[in-house]
N, CA and C atoms as an extended XYZ file, in Angstrom:
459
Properties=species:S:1:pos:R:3:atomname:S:1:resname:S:1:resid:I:1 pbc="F F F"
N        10.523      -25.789      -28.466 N   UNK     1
C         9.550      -25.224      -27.545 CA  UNK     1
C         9.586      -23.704      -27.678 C   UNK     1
N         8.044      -23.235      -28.153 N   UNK     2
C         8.121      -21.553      -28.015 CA  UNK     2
C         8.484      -21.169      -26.832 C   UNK     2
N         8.618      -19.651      -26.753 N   UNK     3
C         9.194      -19.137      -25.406 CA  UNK     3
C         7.483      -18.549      -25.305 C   UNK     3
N         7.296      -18.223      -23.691 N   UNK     4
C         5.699      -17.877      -23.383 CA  UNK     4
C         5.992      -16.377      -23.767 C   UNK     4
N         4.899      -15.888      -23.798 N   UNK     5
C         4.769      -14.624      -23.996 CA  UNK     5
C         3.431      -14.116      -23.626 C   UNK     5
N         3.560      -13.475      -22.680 N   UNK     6
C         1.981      -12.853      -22.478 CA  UNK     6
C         1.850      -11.455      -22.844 C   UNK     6
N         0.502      -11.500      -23.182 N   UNK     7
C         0.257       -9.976      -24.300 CA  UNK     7
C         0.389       -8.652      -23.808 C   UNK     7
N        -0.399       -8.956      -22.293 N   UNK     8
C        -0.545       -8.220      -21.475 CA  UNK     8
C         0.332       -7.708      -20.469 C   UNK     8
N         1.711       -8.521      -20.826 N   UNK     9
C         3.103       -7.656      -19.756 CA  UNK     9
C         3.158       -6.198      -19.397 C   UNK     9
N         2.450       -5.558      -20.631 N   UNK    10
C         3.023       -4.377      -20.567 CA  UNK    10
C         1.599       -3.236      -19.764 C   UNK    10
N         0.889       -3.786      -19.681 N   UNK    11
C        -0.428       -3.332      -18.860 CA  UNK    11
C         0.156       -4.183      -17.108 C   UNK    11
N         0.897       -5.169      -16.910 N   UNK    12
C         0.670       -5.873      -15.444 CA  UNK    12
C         2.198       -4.719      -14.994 C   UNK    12
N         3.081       -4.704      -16.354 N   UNK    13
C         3.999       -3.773      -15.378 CA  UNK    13
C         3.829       -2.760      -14.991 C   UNK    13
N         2.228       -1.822      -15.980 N   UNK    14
C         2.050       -0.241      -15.688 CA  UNK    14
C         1.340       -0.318      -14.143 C   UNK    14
N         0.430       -1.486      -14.230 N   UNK    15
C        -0.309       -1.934      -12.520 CA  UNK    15
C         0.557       -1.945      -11.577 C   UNK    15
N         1.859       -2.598      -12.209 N   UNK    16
C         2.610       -2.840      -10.835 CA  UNK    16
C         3.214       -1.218      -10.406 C   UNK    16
N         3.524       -0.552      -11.447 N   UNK    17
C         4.318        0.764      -11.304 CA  UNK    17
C         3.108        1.681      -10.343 C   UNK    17
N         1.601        1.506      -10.610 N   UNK    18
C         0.097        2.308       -9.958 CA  UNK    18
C         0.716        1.512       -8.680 C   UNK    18
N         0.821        0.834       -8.400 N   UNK    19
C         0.875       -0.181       -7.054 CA  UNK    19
C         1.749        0.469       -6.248 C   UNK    19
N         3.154        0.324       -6.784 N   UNK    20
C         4.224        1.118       -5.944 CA  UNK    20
C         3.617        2.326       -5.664 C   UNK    20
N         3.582        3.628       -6.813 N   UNK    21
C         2.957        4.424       -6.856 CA  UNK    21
C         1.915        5.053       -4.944 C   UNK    21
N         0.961        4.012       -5.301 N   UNK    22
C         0.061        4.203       -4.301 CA  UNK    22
C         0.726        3.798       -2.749 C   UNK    22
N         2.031        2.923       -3.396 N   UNK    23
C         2.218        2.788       -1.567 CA  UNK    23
C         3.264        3.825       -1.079 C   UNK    23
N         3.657        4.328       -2.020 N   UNK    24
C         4.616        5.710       -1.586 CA  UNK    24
C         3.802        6.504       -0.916 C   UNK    24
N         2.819        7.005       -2.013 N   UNK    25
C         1.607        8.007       -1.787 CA  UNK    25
C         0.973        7.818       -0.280 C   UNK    25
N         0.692        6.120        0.197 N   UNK    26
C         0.214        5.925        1.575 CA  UNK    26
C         1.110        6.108        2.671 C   UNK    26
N         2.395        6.102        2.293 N   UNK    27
C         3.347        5.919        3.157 CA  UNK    27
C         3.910        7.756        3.599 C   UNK    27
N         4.059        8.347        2.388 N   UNK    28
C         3.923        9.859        2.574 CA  UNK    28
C         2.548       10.577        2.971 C   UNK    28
N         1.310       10.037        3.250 N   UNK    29
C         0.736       10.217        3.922 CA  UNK    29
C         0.322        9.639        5.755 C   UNK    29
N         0.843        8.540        5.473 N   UNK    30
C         0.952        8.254        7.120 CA  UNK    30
C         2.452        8.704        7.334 C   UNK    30
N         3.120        9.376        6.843 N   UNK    31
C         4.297       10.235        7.907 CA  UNK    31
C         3.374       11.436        7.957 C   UNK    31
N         3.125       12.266        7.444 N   UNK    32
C         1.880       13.313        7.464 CA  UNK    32
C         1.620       12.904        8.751 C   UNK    32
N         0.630       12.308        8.965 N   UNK    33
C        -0.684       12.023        9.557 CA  UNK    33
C         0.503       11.950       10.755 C   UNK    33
N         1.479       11.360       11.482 N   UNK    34
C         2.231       10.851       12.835 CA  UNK    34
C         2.318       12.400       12.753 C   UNK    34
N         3.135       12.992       12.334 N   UNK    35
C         3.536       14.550       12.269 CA  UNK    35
C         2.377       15.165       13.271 C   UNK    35
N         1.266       15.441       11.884 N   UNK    36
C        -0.089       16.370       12.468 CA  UNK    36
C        -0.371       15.637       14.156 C   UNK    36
N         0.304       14.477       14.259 N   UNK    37
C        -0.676       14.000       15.603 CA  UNK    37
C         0.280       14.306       16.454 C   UNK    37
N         1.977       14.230       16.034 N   UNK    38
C         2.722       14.694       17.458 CA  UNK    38
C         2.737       16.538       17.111 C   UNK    38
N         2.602       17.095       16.383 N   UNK    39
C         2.424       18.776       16.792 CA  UNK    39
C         1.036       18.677       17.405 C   UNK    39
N         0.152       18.251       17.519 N   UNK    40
C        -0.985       18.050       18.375 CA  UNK    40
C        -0.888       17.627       19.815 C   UNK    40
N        -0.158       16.530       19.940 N   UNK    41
C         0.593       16.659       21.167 CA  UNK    41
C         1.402       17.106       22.106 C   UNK    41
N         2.090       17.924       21.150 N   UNK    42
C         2.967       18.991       21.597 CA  UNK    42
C         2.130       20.087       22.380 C   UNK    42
N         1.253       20.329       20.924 N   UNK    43
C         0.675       21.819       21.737 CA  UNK    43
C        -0.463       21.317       23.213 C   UNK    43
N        -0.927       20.100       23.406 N   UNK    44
C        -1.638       19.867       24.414 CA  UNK    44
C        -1.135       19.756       25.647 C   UNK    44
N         0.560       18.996       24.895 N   UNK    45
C         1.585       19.226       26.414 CA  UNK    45
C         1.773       20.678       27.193 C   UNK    45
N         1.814       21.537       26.349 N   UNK    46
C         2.202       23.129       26.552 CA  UNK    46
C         1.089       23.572       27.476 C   UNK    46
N        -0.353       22.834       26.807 N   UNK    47
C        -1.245       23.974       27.592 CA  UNK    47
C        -1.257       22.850       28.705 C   UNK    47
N        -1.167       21.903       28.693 N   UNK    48
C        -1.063       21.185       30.165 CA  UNK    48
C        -0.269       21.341       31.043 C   UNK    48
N         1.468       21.858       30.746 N   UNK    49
C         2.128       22.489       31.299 CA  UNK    49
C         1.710       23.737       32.057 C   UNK    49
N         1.314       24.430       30.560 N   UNK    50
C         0.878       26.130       31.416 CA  UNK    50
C        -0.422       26.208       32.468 C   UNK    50
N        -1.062       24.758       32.691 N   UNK    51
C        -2.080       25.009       33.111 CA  UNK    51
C        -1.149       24.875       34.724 C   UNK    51
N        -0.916       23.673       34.736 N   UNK    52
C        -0.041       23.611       36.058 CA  UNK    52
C         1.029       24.920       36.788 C   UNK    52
N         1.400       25.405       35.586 N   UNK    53
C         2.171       26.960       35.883 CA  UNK    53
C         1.253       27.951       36.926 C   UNK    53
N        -0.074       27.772       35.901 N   UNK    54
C        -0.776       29.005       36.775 CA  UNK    54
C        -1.931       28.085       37.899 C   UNK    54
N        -1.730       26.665       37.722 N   UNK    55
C        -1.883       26.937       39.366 CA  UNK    55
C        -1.061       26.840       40.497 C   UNK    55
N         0.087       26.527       40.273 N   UNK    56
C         1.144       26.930       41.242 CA  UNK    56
C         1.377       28.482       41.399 C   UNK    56
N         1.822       29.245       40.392 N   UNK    57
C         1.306       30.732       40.391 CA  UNK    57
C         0.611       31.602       41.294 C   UNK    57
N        -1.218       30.574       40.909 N   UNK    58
C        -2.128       31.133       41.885 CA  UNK    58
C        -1.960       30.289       43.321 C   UNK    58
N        -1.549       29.839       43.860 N   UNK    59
C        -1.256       28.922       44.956 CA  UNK    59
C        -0.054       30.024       45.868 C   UNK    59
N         0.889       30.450       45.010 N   UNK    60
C         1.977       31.864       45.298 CA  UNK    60
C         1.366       33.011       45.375 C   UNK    60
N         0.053       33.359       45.127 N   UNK    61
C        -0.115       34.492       44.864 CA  UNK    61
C         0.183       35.276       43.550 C   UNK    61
N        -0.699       35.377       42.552 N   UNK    62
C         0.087       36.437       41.247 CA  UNK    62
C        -0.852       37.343       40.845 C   UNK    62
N        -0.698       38.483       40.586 N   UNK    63
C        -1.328       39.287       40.126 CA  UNK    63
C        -2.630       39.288       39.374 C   UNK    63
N        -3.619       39.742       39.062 N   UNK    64
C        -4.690       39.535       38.206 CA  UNK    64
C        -4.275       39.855       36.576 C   UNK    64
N        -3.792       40.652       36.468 N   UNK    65
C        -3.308       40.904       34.706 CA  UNK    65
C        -2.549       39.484       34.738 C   UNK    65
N        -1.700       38.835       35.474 N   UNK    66
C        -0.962       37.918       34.955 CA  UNK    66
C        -2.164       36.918       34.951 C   UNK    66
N        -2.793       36.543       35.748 N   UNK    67
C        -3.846       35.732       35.427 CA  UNK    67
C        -4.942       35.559       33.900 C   UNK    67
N        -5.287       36.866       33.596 N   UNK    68
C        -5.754       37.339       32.353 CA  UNK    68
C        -4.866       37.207       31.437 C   UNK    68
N        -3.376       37.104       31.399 N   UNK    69
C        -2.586       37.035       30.297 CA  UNK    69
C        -2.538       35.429       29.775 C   UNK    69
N        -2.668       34.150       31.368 N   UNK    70
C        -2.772       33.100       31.583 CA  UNK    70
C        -4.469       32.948       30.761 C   UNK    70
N        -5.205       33.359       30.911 N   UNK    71
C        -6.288       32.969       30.352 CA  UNK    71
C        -6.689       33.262       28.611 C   UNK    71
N        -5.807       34.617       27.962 N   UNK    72
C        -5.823       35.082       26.643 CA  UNK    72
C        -4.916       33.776       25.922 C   UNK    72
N        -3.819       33.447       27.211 N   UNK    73
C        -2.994       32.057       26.146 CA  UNK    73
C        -3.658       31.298       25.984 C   UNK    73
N        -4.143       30.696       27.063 N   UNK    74
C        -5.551       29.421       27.176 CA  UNK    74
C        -6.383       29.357       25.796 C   UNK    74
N        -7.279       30.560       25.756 N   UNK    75
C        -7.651       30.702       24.268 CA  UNK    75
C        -7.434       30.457       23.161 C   UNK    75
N        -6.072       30.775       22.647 N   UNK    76
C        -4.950       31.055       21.666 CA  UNK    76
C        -4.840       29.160       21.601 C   UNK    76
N        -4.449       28.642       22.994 N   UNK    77
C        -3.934       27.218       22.794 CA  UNK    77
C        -5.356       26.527       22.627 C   UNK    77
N        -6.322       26.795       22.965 N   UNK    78
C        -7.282       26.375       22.393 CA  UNK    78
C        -8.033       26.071       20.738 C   UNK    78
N        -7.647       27.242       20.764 N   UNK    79
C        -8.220       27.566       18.843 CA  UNK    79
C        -6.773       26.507       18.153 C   UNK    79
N        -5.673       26.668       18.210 N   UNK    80
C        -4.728       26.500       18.164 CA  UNK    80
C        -4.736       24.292       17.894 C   UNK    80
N        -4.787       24.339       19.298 N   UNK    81
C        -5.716       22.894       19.329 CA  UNK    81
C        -6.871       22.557       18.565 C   UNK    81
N        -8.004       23.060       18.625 N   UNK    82
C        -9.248       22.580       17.697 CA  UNK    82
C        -8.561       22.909       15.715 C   UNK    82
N        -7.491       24.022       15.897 N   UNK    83
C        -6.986       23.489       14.268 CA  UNK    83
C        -6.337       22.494       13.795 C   UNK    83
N        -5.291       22.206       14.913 N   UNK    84
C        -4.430       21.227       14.725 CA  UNK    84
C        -5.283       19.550       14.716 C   UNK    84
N        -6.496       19.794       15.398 N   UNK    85
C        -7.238       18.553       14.934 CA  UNK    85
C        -7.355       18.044       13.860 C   UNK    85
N        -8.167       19.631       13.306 N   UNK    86
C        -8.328       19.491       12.198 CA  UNK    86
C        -7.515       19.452       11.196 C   UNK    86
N        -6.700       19.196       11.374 N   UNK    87
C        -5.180       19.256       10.413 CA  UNK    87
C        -4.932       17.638       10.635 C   UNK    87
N        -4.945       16.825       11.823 N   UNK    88
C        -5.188       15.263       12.015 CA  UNK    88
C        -6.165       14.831       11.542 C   UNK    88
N        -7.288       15.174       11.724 N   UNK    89
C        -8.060       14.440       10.963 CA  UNK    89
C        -7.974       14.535        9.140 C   UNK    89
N        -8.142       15.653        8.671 N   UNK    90
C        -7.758       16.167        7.254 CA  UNK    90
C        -6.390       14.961        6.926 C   UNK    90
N        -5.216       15.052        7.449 N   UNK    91
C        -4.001       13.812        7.091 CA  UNK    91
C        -4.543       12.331        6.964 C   UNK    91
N        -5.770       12.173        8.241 N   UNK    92
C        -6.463       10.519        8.614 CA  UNK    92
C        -7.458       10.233        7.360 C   UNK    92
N        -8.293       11.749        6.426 N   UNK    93
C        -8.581       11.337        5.302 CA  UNK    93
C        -7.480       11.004        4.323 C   UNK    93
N        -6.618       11.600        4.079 N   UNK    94
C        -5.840       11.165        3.240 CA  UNK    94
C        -5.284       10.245        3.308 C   UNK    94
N        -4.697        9.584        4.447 N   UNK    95
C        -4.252        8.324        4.775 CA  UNK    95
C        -5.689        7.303        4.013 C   UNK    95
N        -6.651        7.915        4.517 N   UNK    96
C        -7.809        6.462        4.238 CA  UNK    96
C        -7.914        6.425        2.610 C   UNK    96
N        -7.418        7.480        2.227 N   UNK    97
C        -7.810        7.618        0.825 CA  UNK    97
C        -6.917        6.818       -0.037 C   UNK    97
N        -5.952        7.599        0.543 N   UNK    98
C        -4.460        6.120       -0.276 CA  UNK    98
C        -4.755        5.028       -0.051 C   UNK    98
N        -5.058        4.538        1.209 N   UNK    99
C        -5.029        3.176        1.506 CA  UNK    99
C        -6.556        2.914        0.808 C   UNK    99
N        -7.448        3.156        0.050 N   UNK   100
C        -8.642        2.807       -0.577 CA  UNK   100
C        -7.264        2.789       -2.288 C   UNK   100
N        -6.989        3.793       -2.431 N   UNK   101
C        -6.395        3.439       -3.808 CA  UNK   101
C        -5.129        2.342       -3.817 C   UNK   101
N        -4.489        2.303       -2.705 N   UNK   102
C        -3.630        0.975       -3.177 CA  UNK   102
C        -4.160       -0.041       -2.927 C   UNK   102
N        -5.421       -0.655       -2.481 N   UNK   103
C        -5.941       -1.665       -2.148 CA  UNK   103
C        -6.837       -2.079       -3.887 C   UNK   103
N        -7.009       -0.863       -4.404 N   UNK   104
C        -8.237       -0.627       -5.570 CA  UNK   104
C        -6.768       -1.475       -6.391 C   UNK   104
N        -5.471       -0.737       -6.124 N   UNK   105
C        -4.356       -0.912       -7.487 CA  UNK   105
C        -3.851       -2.216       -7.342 C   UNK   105
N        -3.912       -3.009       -5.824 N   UNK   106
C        -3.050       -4.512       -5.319 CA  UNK   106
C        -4.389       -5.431       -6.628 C   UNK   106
N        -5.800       -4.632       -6.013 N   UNK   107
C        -6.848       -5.854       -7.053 CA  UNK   107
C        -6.295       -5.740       -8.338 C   UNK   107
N        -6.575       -4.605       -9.036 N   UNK   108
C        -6.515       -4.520      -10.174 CA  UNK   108
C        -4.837       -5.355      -10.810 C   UNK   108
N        -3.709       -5.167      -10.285 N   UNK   109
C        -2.770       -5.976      -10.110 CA  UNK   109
C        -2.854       -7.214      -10.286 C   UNK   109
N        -3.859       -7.779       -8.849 N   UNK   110
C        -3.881       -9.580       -9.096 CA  UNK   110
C        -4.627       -9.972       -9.986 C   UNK   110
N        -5.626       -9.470      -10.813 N   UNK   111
C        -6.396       -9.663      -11.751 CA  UNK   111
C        -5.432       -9.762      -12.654 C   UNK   111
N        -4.577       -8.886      -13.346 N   UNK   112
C        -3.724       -9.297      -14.457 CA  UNK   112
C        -3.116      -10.328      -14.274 C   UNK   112
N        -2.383      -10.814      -13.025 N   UNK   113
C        -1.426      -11.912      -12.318 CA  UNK   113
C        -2.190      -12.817      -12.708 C   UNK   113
N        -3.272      -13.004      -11.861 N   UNK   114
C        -3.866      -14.521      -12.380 CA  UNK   114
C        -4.281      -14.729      -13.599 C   UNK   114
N        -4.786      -13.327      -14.390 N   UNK   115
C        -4.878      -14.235      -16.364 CA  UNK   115
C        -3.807      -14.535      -16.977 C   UNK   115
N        -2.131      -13.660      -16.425 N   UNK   116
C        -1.279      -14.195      -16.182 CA  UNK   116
C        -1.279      -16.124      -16.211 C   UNK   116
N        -1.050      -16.114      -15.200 N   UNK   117
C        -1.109      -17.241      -14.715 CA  UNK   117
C        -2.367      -18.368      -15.379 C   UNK   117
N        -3.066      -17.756      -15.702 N   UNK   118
C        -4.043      -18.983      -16.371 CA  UNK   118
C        -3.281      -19.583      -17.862 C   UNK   118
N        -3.171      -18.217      -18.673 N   UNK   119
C        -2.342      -18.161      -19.429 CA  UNK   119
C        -0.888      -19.145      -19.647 C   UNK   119
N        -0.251      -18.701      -18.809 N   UNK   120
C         0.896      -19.571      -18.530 CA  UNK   120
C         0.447      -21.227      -18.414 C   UNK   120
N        -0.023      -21.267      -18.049 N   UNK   121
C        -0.844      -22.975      -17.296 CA  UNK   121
C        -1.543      -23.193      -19.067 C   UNK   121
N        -2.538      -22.745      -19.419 N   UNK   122
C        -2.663      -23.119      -21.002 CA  UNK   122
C        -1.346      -23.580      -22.054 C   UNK   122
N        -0.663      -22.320      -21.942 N   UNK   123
C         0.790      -22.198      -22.813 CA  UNK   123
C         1.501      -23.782      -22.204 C   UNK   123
N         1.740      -24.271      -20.942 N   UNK   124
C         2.232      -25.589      -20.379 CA  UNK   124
C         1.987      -26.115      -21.053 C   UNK   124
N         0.327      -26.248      -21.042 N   UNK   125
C        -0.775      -27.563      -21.646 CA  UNK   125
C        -0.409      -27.765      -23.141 C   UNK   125
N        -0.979      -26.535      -23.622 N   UNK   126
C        -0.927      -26.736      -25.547 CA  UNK   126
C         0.936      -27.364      -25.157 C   UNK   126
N         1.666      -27.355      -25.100 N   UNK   127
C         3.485      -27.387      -25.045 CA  UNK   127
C         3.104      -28.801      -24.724 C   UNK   127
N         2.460      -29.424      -23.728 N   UNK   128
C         2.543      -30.840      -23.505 CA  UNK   128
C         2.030      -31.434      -24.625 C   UNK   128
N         0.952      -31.310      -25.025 N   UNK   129
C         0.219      -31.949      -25.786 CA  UNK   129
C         0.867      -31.603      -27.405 C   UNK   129
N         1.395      -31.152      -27.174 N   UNK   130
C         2.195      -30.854      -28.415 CA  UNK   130
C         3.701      -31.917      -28.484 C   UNK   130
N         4.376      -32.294      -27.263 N   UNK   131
C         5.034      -33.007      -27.026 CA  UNK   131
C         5.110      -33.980      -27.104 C   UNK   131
N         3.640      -34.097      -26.768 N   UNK   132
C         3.004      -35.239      -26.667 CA  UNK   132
C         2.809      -36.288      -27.867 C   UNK   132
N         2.119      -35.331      -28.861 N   UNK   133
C         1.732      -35.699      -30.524 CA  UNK   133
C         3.501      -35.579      -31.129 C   UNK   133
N         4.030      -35.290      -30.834 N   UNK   134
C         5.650      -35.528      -31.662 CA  UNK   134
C         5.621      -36.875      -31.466 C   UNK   134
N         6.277      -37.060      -29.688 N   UNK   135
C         6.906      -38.344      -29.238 CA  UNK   135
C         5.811      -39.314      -29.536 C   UNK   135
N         4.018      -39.516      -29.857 N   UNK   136
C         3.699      -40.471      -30.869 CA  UNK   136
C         4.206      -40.564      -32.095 C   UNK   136
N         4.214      -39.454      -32.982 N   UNK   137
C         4.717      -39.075      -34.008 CA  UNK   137
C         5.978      -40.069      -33.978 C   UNK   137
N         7.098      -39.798      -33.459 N   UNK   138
C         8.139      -40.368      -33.715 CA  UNK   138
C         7.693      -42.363      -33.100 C   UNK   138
N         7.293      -42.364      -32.079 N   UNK   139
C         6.960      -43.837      -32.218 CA  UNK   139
C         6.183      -44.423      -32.873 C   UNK   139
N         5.401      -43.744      -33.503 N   UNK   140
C         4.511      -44.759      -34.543 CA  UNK   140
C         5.608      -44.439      -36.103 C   UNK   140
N         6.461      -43.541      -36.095 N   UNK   141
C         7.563      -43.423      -36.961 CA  UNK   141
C         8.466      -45.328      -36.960 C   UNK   141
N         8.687      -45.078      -36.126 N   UNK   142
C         9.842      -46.528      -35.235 CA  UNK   142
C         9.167      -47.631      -34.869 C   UNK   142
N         7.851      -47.469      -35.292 N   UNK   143
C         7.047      -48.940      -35.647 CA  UNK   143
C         6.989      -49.285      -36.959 C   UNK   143
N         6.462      -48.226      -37.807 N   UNK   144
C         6.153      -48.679      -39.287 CA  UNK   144
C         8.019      -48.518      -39.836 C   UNK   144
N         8.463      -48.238      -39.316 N   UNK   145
C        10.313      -48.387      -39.506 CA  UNK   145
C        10.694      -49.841      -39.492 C   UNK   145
N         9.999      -50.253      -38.474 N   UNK   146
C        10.433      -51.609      -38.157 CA  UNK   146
C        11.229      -51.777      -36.674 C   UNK   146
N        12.238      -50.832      -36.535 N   UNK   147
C        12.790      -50.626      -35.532 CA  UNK   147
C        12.194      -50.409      -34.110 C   UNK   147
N        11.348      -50.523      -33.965 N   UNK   148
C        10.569      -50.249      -32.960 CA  UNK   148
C        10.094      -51.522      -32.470 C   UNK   148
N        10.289      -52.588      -33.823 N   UNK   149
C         9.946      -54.161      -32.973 CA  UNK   149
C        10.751      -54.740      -32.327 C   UNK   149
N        12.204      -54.037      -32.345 N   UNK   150
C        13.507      -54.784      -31.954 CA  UNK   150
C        13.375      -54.407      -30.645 C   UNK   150
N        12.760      -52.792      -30.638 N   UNK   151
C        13.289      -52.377      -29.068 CA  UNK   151
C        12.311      -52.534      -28.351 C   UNK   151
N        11.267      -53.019      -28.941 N   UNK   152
C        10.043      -53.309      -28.129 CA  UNK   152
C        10.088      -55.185      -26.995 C   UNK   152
N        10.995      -55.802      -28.024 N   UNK   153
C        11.339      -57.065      -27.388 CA  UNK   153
C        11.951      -56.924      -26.475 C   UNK   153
């Protein structure tokens, strides 16, 4: 019995290596992406904090410059915020992007697998039928032998 051999091993292992490949790539992008979303949270905690600061503040009584200094941060945590969005969303493309290429690399993958596999299932077949034509081979051998009438009784 030959040993199987498929032609194409060396193309299903470079797929499989794109495969890993892409799930690193997705996986170093969704740590990204948690990151950009808790420094986003962070800074929303701060200005939600500082907002509560200055109204207890103004509830005490505080000065007007301190109020204006309270409102120049506001700003700052604002812009600050609308970047850091954009720094989440920018990571949420890249996340979508990997996850479009390892999904593109899992197909391209099972496509080799299953001609793989068809392959293999042929290679069975021709092997049976090849088995097949011997073990006649040898019994119509052990008929015209003669021997084949003894063990046939």
């Amino acid at each position: 019995m030959q040993k199987f051999g498929f032609r194409l091993e060396s193309v299903l292992k470079l797929r499989t290596q794109i495969e890993d490949n892409a799930k690193n790539n997705l996986a170093r992008a969704a740590r990204e992406l948690e990151y950009q979303r808790e420094c986003l949270n962070e800074l929303e905690d701060i200005k939600e904090a500082s907002m509560t600061s200055l109204s207890s503040a103004v509830d005490q009584g505080i000065p007007v410059y301190q109020v204006k200094n309270y409102n120049g941060f506001f700003a700052l945590m604002k812009n600050k915020i609308v970047s850091q969005k954009e720094n989440v969303n920018n990571a949420q493309n890249d996340v979508d992007i990997n996850r479009g290429a390892l999904i593109k690399a899992m197909q391209e993958r099972k496509i080799i697998e299953k001609l793989k596999e068809k392959k293999y299932e042929e290679y069975l077949k021709e092997e049976n039928k090849s088995e097949q034509l011997l073990i006649d081979e040898l019994n119509s051998y052990k008929f015209k032998d003669g021997s084949g009438e003894k063990n046939a009784r």
